[in-house]
Backbone as CSV, one residue per row, in Angstrom:
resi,resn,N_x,N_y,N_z,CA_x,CA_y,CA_z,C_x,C_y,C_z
1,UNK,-74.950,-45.053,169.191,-76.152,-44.888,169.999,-76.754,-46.240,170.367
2,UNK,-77.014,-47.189,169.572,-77.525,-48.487,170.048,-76.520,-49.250,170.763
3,UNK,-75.642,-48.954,170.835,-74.800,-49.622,171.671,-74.723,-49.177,173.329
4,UNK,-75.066,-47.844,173.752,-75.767,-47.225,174.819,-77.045,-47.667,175.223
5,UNK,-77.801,-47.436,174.229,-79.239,-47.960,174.024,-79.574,-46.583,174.101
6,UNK,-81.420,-47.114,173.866,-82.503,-45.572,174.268,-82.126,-44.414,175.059
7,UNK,-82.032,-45.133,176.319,-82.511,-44.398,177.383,-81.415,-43.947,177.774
8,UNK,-80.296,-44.534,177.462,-78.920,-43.644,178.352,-79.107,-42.421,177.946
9,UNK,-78.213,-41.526,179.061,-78.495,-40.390,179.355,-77.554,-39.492,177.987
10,UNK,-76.338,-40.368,177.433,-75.766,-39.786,176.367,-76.308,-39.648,175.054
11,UNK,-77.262,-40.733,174.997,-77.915,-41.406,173.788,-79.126,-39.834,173.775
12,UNK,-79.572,-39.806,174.851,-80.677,-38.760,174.764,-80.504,-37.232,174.979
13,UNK,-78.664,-36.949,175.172,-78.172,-35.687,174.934,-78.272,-35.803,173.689
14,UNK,-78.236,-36.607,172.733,-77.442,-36.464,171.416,-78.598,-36.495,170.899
15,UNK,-79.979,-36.869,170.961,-81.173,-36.369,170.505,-81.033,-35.112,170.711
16,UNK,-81.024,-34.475,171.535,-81.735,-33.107,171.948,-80.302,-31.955,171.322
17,UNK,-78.977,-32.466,170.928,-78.630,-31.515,170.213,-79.189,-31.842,168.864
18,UNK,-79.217,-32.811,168.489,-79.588,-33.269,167.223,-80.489,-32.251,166.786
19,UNK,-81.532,-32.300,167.462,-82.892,-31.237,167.514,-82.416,-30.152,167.118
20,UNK,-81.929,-29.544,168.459,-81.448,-28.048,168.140,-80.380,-27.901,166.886
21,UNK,-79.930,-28.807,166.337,-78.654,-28.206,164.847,-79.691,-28.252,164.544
22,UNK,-80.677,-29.137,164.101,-82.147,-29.317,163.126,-82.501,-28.271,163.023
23,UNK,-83.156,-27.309,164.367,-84.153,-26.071,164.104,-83.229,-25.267,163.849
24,UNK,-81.917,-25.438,164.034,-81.042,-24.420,163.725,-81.218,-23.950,162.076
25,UNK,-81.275,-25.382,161.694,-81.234,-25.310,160.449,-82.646,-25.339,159.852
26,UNK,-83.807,-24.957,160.334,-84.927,-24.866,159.841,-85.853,-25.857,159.546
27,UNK,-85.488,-26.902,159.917,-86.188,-28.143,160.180,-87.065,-28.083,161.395
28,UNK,-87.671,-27.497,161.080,-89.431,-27.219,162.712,-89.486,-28.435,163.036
29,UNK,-90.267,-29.262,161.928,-90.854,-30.834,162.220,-90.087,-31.593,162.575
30,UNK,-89.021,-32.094,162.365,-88.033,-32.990,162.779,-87.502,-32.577,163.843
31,UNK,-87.273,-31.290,164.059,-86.172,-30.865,165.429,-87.093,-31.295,166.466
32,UNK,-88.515,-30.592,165.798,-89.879,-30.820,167.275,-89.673,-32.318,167.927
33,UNK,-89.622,-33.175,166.807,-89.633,-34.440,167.115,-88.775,-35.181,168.028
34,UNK,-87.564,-34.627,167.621,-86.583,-34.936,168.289,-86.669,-34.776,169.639
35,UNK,-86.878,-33.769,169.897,-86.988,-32.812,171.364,-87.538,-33.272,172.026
36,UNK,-89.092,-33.963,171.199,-90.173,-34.333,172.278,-89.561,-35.558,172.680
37,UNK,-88.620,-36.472,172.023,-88.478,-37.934,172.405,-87.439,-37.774,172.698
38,UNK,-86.687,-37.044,173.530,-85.515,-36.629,174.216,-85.926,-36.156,175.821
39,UNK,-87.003,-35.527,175.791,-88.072,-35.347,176.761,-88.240,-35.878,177.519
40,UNK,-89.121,-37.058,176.745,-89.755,-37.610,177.173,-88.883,-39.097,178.182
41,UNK,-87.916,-39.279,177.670,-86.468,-40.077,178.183,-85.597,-39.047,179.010
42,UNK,-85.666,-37.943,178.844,-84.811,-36.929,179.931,-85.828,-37.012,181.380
43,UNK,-87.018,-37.073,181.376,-88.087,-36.491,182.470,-88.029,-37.845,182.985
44,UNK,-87.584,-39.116,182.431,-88.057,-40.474,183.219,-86.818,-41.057,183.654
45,UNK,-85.605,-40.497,182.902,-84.333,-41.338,183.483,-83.684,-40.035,184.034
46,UNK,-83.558,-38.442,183.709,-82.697,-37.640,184.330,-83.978,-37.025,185.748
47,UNK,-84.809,-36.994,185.067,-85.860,-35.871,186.595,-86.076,-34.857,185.983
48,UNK,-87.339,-34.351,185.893,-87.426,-33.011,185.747,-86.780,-31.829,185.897
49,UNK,-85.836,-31.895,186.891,-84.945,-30.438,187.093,-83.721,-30.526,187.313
50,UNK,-83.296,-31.846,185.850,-81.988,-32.124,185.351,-81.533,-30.889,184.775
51,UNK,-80.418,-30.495,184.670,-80.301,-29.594,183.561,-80.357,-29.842,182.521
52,UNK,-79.961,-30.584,182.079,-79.941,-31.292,180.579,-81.885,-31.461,179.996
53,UNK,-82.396,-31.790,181.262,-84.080,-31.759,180.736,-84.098,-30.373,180.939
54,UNK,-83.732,-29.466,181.691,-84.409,-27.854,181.555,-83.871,-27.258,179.864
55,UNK,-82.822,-27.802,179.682,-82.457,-27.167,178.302,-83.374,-28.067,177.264
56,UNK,-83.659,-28.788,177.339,-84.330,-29.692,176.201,-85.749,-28.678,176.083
57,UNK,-86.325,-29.122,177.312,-87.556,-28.064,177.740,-87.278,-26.759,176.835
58,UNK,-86.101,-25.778,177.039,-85.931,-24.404,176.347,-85.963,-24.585,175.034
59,UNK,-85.414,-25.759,174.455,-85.563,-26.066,173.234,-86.601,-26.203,172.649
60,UNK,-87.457,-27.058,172.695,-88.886,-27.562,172.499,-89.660,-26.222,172.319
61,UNK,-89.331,-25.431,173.347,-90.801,-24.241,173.766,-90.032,-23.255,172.384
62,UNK,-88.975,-22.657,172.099,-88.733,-22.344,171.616,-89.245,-22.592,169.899
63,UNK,-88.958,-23.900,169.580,-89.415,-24.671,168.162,-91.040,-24.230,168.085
64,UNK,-91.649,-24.732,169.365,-93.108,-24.350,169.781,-93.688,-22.975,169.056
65,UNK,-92.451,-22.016,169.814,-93.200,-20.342,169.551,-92.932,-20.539,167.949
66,UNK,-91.990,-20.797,167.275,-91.890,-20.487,166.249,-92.754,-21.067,165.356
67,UNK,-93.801,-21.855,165.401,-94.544,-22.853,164.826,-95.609,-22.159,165.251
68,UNK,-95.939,-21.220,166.145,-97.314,-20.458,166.195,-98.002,-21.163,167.653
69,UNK,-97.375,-21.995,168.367,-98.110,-23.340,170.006,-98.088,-22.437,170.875
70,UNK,-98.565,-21.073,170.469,-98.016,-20.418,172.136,-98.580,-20.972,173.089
71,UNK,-99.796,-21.326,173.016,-100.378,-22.044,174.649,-99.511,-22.965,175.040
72,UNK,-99.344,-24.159,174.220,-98.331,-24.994,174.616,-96.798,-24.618,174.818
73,UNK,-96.579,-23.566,174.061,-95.100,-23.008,175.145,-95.271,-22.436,176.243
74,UNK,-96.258,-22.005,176.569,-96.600,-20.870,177.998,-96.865,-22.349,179.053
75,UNK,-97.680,-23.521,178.888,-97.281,-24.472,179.630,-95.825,-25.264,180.058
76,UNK,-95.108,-25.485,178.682,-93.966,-25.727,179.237,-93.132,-24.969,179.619
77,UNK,-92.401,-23.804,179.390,-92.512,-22.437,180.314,-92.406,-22.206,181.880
78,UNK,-93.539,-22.778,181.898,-94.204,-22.775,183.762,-93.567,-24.013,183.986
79,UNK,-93.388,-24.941,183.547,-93.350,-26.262,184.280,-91.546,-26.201,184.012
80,UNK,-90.968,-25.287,183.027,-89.298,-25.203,183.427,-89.789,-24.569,184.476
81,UNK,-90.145,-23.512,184.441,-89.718,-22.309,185.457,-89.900,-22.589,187.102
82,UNK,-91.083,-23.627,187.197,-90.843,-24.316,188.175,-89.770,-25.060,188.848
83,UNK,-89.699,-25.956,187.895,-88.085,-27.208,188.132,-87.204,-26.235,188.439
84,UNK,-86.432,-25.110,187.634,-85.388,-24.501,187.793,-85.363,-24.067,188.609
85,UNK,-86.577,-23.319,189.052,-86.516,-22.339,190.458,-86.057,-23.993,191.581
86,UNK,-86.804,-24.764,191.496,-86.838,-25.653,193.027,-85.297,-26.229,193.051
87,UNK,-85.044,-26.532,191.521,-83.350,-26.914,191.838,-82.141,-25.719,191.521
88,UNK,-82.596,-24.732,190.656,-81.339,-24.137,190.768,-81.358,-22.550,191.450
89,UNK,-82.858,-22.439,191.862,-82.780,-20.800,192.648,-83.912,-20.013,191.465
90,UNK,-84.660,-19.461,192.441,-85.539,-18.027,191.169,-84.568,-17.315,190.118
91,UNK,-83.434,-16.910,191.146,-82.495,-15.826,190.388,-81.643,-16.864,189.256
92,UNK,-81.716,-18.126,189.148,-80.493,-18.650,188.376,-80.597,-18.436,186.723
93,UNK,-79.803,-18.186,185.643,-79.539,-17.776,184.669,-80.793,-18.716,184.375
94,UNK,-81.011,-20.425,183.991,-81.713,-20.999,183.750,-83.292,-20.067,183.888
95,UNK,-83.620,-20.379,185.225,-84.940,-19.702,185.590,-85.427,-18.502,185.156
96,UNK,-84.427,-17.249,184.785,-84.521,-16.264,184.296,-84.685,-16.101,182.330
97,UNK,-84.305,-17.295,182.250,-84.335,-17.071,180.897,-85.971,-18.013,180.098
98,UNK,-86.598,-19.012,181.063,-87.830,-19.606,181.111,-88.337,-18.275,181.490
99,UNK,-88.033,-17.635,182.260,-89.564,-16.473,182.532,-89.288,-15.618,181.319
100,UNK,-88.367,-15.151,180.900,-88.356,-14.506,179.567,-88.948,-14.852,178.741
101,UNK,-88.721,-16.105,178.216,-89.993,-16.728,177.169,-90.847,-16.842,177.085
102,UNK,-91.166,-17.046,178.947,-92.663,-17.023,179.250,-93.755,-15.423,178.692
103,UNK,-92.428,-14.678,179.009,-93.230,-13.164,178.799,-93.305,-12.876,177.227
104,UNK,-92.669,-13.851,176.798,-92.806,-13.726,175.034,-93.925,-14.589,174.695
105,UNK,-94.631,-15.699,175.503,-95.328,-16.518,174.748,-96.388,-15.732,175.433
106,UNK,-96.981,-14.735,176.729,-97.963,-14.082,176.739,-98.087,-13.138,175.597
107,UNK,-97.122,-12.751,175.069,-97.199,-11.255,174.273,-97.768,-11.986,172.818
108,UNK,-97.144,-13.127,172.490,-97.842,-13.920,171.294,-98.907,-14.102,171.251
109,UNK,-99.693,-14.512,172.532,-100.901,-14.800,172.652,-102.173,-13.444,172.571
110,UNK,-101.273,-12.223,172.917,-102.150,-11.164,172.612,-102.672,-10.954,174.258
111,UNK,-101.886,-10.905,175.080,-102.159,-11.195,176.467,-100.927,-10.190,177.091
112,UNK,-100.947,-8.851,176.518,-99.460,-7.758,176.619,-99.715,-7.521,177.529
113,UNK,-100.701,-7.462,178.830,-100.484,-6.744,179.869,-99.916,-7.610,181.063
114,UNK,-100.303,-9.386,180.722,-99.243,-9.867,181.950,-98.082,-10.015,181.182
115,UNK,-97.962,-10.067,179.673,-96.854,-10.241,179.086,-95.600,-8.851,180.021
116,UNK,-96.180,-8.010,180.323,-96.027,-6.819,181.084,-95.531,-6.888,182.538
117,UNK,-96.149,-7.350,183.054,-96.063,-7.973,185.079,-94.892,-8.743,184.322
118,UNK,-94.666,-9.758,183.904,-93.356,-10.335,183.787,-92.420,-10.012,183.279
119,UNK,-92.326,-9.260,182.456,-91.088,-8.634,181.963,-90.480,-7.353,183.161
120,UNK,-91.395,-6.755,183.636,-91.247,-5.788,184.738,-90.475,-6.718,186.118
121,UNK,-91.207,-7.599,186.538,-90.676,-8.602,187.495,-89.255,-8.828,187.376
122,UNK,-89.104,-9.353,185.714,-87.800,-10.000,185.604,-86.871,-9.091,184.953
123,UNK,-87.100,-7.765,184.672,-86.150,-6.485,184.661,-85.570,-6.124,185.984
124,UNK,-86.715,-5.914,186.997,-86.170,-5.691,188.601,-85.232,-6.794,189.072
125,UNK,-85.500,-8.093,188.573,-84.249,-9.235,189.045,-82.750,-9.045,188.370
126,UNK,-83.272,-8.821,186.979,-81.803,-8.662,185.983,-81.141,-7.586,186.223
127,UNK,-81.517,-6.514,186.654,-81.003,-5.352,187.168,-80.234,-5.547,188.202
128,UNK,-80.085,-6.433,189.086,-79.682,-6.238,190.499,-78.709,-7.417,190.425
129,UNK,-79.443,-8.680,189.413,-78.460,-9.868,189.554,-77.352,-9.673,188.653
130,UNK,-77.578,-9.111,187.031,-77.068,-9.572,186.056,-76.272,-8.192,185.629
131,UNK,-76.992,-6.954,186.190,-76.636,-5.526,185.908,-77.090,-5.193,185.342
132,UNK,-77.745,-3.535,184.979,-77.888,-2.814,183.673,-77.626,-3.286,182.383
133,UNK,-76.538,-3.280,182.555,-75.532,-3.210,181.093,-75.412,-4.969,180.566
134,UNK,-75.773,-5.342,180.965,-76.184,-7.467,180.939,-77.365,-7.443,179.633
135,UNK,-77.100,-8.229,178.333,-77.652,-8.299,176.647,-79.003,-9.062,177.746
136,UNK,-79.074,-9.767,178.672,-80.253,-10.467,178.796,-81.393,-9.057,179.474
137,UNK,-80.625,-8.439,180.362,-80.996,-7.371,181.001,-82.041,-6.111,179.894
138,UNK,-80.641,-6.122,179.205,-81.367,-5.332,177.705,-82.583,-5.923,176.923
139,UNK,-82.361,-7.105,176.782,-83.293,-7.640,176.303,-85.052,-7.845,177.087
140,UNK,-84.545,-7.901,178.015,-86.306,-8.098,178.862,-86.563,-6.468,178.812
141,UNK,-85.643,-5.541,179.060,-85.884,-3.712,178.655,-86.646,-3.780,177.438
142,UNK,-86.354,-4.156,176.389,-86.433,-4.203,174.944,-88.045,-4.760,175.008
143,UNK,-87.914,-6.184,175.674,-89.363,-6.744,175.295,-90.447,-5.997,176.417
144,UNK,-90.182,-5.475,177.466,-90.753,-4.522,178.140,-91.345,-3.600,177.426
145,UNK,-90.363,-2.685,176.914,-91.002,-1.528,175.947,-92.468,-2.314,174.667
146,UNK,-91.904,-3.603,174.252,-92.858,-3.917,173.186,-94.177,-4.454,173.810
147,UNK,-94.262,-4.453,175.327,-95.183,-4.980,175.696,-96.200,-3.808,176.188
148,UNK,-95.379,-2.689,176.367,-96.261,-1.412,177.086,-96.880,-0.977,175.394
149,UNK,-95.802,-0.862,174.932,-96.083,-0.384,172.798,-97.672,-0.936,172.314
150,UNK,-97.817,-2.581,173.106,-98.764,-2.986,171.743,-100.258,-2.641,173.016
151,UNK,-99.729,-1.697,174.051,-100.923,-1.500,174.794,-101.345,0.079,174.144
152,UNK,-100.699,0.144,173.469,-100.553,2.133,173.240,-100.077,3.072,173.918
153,UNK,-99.376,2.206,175.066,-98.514,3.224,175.587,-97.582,3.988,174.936
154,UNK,-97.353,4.803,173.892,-96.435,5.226,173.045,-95.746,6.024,174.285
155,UNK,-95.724,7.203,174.972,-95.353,7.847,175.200,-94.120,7.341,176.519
156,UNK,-94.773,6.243,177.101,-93.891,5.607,178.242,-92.971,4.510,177.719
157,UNK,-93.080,4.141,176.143,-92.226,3.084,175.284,-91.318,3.849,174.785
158,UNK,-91.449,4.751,174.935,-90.524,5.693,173.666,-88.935,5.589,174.857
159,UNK,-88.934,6.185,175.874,-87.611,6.280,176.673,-87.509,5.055,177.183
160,UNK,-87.949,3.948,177.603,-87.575,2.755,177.343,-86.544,2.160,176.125
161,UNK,-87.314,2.333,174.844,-86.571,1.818,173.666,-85.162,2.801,173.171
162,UNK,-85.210,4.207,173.933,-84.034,4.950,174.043,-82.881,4.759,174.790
163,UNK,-83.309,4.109,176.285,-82.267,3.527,176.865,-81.859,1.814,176.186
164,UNK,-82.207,1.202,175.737,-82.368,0.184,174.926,-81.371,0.362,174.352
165,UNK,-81.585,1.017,173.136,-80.348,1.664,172.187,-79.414,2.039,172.426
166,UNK,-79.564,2.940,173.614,-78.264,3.207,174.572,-77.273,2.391,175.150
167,UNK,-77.675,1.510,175.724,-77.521,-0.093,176.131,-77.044,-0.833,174.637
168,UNK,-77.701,-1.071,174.142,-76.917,-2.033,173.179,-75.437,-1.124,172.104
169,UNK,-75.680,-0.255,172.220,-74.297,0.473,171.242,-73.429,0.706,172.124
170,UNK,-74.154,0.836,173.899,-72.567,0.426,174.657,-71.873,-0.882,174.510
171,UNK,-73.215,-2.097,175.013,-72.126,-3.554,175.271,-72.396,-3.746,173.763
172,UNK,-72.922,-4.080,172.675,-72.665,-4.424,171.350,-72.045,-3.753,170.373
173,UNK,-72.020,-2.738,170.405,-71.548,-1.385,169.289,-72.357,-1.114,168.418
174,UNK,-72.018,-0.320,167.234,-73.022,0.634,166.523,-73.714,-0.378,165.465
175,UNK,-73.139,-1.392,165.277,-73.212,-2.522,164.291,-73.847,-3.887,164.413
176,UNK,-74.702,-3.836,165.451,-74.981,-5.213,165.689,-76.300,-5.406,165.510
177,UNK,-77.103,-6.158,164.875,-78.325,-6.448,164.717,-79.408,-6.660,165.337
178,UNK,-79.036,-6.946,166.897,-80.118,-6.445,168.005,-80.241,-5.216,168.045
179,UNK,-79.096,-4.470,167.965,-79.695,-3.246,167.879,-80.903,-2.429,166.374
180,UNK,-80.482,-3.004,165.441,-80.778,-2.524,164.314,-82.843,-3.253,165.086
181,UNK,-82.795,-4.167,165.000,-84.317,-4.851,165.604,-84.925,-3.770,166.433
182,UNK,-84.032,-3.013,167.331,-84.651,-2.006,168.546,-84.688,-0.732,168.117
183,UNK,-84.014,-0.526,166.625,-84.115,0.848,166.295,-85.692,0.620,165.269
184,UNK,-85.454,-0.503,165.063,-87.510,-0.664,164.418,-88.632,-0.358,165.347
185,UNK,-88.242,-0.935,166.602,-89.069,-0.775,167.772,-89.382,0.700,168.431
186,UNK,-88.412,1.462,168.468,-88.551,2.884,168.457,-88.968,3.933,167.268
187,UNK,-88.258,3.331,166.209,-89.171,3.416,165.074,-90.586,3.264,165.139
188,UNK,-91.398,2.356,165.005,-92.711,2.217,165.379,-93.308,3.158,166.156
189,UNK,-92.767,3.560,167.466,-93.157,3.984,168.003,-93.281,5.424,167.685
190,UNK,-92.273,6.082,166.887,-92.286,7.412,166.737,-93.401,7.794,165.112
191,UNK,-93.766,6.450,164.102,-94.180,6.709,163.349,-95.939,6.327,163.461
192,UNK,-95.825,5.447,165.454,-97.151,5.840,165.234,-97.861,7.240,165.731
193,UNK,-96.872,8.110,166.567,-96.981,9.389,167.006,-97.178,10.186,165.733
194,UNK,-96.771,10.147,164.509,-96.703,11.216,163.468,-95.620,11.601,163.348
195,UNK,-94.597,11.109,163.806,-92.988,11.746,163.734,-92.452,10.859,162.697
196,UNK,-92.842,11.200,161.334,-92.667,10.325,160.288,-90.893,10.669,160.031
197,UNK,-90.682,11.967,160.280,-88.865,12.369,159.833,-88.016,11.030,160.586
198,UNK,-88.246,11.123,161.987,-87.517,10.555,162.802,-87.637,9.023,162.639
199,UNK,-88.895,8.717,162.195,-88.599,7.000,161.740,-88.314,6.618,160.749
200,UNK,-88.880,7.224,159.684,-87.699,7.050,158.671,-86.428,7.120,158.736
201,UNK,-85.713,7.788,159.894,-84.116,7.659,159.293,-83.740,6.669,160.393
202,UNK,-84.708,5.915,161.294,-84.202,5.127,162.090,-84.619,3.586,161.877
203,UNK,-85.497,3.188,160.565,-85.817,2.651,159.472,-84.675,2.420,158.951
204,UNK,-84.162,3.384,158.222,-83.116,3.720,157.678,-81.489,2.799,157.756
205,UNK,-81.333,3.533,159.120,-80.647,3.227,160.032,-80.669,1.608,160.495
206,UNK,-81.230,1.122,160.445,-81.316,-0.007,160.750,-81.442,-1.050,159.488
207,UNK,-81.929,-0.737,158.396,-81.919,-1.220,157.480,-80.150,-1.395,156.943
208,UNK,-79.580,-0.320,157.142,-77.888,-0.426,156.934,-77.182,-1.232,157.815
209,UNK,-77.726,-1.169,158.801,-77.073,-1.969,159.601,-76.997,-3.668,159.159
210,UNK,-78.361,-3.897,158.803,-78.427,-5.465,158.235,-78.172,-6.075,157.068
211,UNK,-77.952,-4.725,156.049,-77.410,-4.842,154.798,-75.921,-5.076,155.325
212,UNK,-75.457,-4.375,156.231,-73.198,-4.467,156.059,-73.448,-6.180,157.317
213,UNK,-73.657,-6.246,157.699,-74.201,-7.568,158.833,-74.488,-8.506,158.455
214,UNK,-75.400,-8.537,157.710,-76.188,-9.834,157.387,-76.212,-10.225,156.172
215,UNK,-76.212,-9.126,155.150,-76.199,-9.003,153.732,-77.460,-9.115,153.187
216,UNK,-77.783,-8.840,152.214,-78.708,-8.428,151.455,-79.908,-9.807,151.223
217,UNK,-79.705,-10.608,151.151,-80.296,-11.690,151.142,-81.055,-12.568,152.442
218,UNK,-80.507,-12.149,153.287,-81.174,-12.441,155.096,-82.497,-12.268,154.941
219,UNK,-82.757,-13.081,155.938,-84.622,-12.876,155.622,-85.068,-11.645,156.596
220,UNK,-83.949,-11.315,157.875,-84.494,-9.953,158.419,-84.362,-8.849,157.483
C-alpha cells in the first residue's frame, strides 16, 4: 500500500474491502472507520458515481443501520441513490438496492408509512425489471408487508407475507433462512390476530429451520 500511496485508487479499494471483512466479522468501529477514510479518498480521486464509491457508500450505510445512525444512513442513502440513478439509470441493480435500504432506514426510524411509498415504488420496478420470482423482488415484498404490519394493517400483511413464503420455497427451497425470518413475519401477524394455533407452528417451523441451517448456537 505505501508504495501506491494514499490516494491510489487500489490502495483505497483495499480499505473499503478491508472494512467490509471487518463488519463481516463484527468489528462496527473499525470497519466504520475504514469506510469513512475510503470515502472520503473514493469521492475526491474516483467521483461520486464511481462504482467503487457507490459500493463503499452501501457499505458504510449499512455498518450505520447496524450501530442504530439511521438518520445518517437515510442521508447517505439519498446521496447513493442519487449518483447511481445519474450514472447508472433509476432501474440499475445499484440504484435499486440504495432505495431498498433507504426503505429500511425509514422503517428504523419509526417513519413506516414512507418506509411504505418506497418499498411499493420499488416492488412495481422489481417486478417488471428483475421479475416476481427475483430474492431482491421478494425481499422489498417481504419488507413491504413489515411496513404495512407495524401500521396495523394485519389483514392486508397477512397475503403479502403468504406470497412471500410462496416465493421463497420456490427460488430458495423449504430450508433456507430467509424464509424461516418470513415465516416469523407472518407469524406475528397471525398471533397478533388471536390465531395463536397457526403461529405457533409457524414459530415452530421456523425455529427448525435455523436449528438444521445454522445450528443451535447462531445468534438468530
Amino acid at each position: 500500500l505505501s508504495l501506491l500511496g494514499s490516494d491510489d485508487p487500489k490502495t483505497l479499494e483495499s480499505l473499503a474491502q478491508l472494512g467490509f471483512i471487518l463488519d463481516k466479522e463484527g468489528h462496527d468501529a473499525e470497519a466504520e472507520r475504514l469506510e469513512r477514510q475510503a470515502l472520503v479518498g473514493q469521492r475526491r480521486i474516483l467521483g461520486p458515481e464511481d462504482p467503487l464509491t457507490l459500493e463503499t457508500m452501501d457499505t458504510l450505510a449499512i455498518i450505520l443501520q447496524r450501530q442504530g445512525h439511521y438518520a445518517e444512513e437515510e442521508k447517505l442513502e439519498r446521496e447513493a441513490i442519487e449518483a447511481a440513478t445519474r450514472k447508472l439509470g433509476p432501474e440499475s441493480p445499484q440504484t435499486l438496492r440504495s432505495r431498498e435500504d433507504l426503505g429500511s432506514a425509514l422503517w428504523y426510524q419509526g417513519r413506516y408509512s414512507k418506509a411504505e411509498n418506497e418499498f411499493r415504488k420499488l416492488l412495481d420496478i422489481s417486478r417488471r425489471v428483475l421479475g416476481p420470482d427475483h430474492p431482491r423482488t421478494v425481499l422489498t415484498m417481504s419488507n413491504l408487508a413489515l411496513a404495512i404490519k407495524s401500521q396495523g394493517r394485519l389483514a392486508e400483511a397477512e397475503p403479502l407475507y403468504r406470497e412471500v413464503l410462496a416465493a421463497d420455497q420456490r427460488v430458495l427451497g423449504p430450508e433456507h433462512p430467509e424464509l424461516a425470518r418470513n415465516m416469523d413475519g407472518l407469524a406475528s401477524v397471525l398471533y397478533a390476530e388471536g390465531r395463536m394455533a397457526g403461529a405457533e407452528k409457524l414459530y415452530r417451523d421456523a425455529l427448525g429451520i435455523r436449528l438444521r441451517t445454522l445450528g443451535p448456537e447462531h445468534r438468530e
